[in-house]
C-alpha positions in Angstrom: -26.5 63.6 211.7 -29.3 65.1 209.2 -32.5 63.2 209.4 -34.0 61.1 206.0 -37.2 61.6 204.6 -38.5 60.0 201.9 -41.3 61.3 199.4 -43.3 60.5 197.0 -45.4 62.8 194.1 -41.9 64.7 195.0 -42.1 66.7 191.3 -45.1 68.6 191.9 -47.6 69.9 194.1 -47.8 68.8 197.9 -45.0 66.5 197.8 -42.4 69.3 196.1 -43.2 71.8 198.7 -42.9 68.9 201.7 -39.7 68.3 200.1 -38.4 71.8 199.7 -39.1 72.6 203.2 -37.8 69.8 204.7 -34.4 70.3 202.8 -34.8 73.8 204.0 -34.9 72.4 207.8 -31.3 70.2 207.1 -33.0 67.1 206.2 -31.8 65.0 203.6 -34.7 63.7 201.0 -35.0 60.9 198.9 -37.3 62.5 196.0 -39.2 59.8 194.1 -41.7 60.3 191.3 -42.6 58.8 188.1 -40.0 61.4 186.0 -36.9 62.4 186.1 -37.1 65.7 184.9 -40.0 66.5 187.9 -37.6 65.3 190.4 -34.6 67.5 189.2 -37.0 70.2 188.7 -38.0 70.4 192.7 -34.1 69.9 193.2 -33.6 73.1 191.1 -36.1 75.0 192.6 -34.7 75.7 196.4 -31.2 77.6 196.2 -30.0 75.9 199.5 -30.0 72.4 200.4 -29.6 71.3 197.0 -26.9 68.8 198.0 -29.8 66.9 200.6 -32.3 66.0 198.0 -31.6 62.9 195.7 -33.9 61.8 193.0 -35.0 58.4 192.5 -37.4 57.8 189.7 -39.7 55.1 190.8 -44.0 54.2 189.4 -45.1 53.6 193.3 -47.8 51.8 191.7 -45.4 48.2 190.9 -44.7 46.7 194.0 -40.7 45.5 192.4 -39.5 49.3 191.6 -40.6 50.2 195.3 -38.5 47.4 196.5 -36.1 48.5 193.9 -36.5 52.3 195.1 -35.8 51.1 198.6 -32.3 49.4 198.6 -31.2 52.3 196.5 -32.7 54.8 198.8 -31.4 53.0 201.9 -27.6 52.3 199.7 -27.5 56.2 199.1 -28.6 57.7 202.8 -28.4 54.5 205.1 -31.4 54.8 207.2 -35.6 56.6 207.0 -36.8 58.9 209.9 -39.8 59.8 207.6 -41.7 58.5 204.9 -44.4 61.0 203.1 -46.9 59.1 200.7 -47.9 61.8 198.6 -48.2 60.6 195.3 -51.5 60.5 193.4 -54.0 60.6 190.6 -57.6 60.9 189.1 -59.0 60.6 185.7 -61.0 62.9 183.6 -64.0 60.3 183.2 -64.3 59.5 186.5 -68.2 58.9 186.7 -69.5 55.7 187.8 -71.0 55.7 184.4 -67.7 56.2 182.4 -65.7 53.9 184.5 -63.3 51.1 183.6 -61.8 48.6 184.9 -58.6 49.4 184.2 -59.3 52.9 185.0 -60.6 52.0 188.3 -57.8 50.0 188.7 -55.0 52.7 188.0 -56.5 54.9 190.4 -56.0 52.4 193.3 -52.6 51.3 192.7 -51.4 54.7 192.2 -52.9 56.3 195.5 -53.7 53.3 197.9 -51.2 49.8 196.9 -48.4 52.4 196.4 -48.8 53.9 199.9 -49.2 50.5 200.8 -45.8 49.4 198.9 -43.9 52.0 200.3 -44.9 51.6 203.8 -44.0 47.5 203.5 -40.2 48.5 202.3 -39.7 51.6 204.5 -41.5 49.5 208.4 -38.9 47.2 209.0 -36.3 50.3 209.3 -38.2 52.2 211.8 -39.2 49.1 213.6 -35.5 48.3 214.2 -35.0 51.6 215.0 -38.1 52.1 217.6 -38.8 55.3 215.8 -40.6 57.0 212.4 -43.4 58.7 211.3 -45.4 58.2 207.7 -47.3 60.9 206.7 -50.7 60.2 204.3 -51.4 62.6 202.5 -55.0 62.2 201.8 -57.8 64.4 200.7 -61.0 65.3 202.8 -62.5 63.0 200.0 -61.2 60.3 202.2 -63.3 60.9 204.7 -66.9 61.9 203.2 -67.4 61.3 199.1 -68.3 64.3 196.9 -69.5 64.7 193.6 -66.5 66.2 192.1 -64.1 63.0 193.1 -65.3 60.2 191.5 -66.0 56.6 193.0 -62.1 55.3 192.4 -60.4 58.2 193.7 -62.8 58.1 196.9 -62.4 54.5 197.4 -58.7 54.8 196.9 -58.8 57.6 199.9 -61.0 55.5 201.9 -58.6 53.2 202.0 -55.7 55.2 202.8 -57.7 56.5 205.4 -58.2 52.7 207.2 -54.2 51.8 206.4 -53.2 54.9 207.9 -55.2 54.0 211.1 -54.2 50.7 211.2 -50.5 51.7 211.3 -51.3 53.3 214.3 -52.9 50.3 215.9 -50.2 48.0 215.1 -47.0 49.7 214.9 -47.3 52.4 218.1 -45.6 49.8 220.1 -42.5 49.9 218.1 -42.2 53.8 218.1 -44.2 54.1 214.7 -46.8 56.7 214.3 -48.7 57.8 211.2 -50.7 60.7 210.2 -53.2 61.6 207.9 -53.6 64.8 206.5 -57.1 65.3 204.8 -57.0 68.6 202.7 -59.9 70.6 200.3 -59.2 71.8 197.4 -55.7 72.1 196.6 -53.9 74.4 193.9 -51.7 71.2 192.0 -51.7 70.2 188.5 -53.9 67.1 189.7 -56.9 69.7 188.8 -56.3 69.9 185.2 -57.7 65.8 185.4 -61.2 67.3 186.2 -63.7 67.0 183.9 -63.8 70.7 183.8 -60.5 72.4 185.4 -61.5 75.0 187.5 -60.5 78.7 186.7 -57.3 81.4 187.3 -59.4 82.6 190.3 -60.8 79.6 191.2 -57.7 78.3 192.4 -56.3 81.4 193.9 -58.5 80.2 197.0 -57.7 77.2 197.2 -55.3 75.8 199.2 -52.0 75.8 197.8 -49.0 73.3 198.4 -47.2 75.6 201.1 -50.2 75.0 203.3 -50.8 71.2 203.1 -46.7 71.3 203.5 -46.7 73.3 206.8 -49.4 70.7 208.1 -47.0 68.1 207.5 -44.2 69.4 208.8 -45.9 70.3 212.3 -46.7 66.1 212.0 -43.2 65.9 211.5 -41.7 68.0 214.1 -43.8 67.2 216.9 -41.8 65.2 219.8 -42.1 61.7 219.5 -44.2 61.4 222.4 -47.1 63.2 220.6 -49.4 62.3 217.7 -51.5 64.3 215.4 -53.5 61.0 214.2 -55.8 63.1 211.5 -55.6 66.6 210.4 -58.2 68.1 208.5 -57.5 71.4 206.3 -59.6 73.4 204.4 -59.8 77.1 202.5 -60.4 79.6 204.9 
């Protein structure tokens, strides 16, 4: 029986490529993302496996369409091994002196209550199963602020950061185990929000999507016994 993943920010960046490689192993993936069209774009964008990956449009950031997402992910595939909480955002005026409220406030429900939904629906599965693995996709911004972030995206990481460790505190004893992965600079269309995008070449040596993927997937593969609890990658 083929293995379930479900990710989110499935129609670009980090989360297509996690998706197209896991497809590529057998697995079958539940693809969620704001659009449509994304989501059918990753599923046209592998030649094989096409048949695994199911999209299921879904704003991670309202705690009903999660729950929503969830019975149909669970109606269409019957069971989660993995759940990848790759979604995010960022704004363009993202100073402390430009913030808003409501700015501030996207930013968190987007990358840290979504994760947060997500994981609520998608527990009680593994628990009953004794077995699954959440993968956090983070950003080495969770870990120590810069000045290119901005003050909601870091919190929003921060947090991640302490949810992803607390699933580990509480939920090892029922088989659970969570990673976080904290890349640098990544090649995704989350770096045209920047104040100032960077460059062509700029990006080039960055990371790109394949490589945050792969980290994921050795999270993923690893026997059950074993843990990789945070994994921090960066250009070379």
């Amino acid at each position: 029986m083929s293995q379930v993943a479900v990710v989110t920010g499935a129609g670009s960046g980090v989360g297509r490529a996690i998706a197209v490689q896991l497809a590529a192993l057998g697995w079958k993936v539940a693809l969620i993302g704001r659009r449509l069209e994304t989501l059918e774009g990753t599923i046209k964008s592998i030649e094989e496996g096409v048949d695994r990956m199911k999209a299921f449009p879904c704003d991670v950031g309202d705690s009903n369409a999660v729950a929503q997402m969830a019975k149909d992910v669970l109606a269409a595939f019957g069971t989660i091994d993995v759940l990848v909480n790759s979604a995010g955002t960022n704004l363009a005026k993202r100073a402390l002196a430009d913030l808003t409220d409501e700015a501030f406030d996207e930013v968190v429900k987007i990358n840290l209550s979504g994760a947060f939904y997500c994981i609520r629906e998608f527990l009680p599965i593994m628990r009953a199963k004794k077995a699954g693995t959440i993968i956090n996709i983070i950003s080495d911004a969770g870990l120590r602020t810069n000045p290119v972030s901005g003050a909601a995206y870091v919190a929003s990481k921060f947090g991640l950061t302490g949810l992803n460790d607390t699933i580990n505190i509480e939920e090892r004893k029922n088989g659970i185990r969570a990673t976080a992965i904290f890349p640098g600079d990544i090649n995704t269309p989350l770096l045209d929000r920047r104040p100032v995008p960077p460059p062509p070449e700029a990006r080039q040596k960055m990371l790109q999507p394949e490589d945050v993927a792969a980290c994921a997937l050795l999270a993923i593969t690893l026997p059950h016994r074993a843990i990789v609890e945070h994994l921090v990658v960066r250009p070379a």
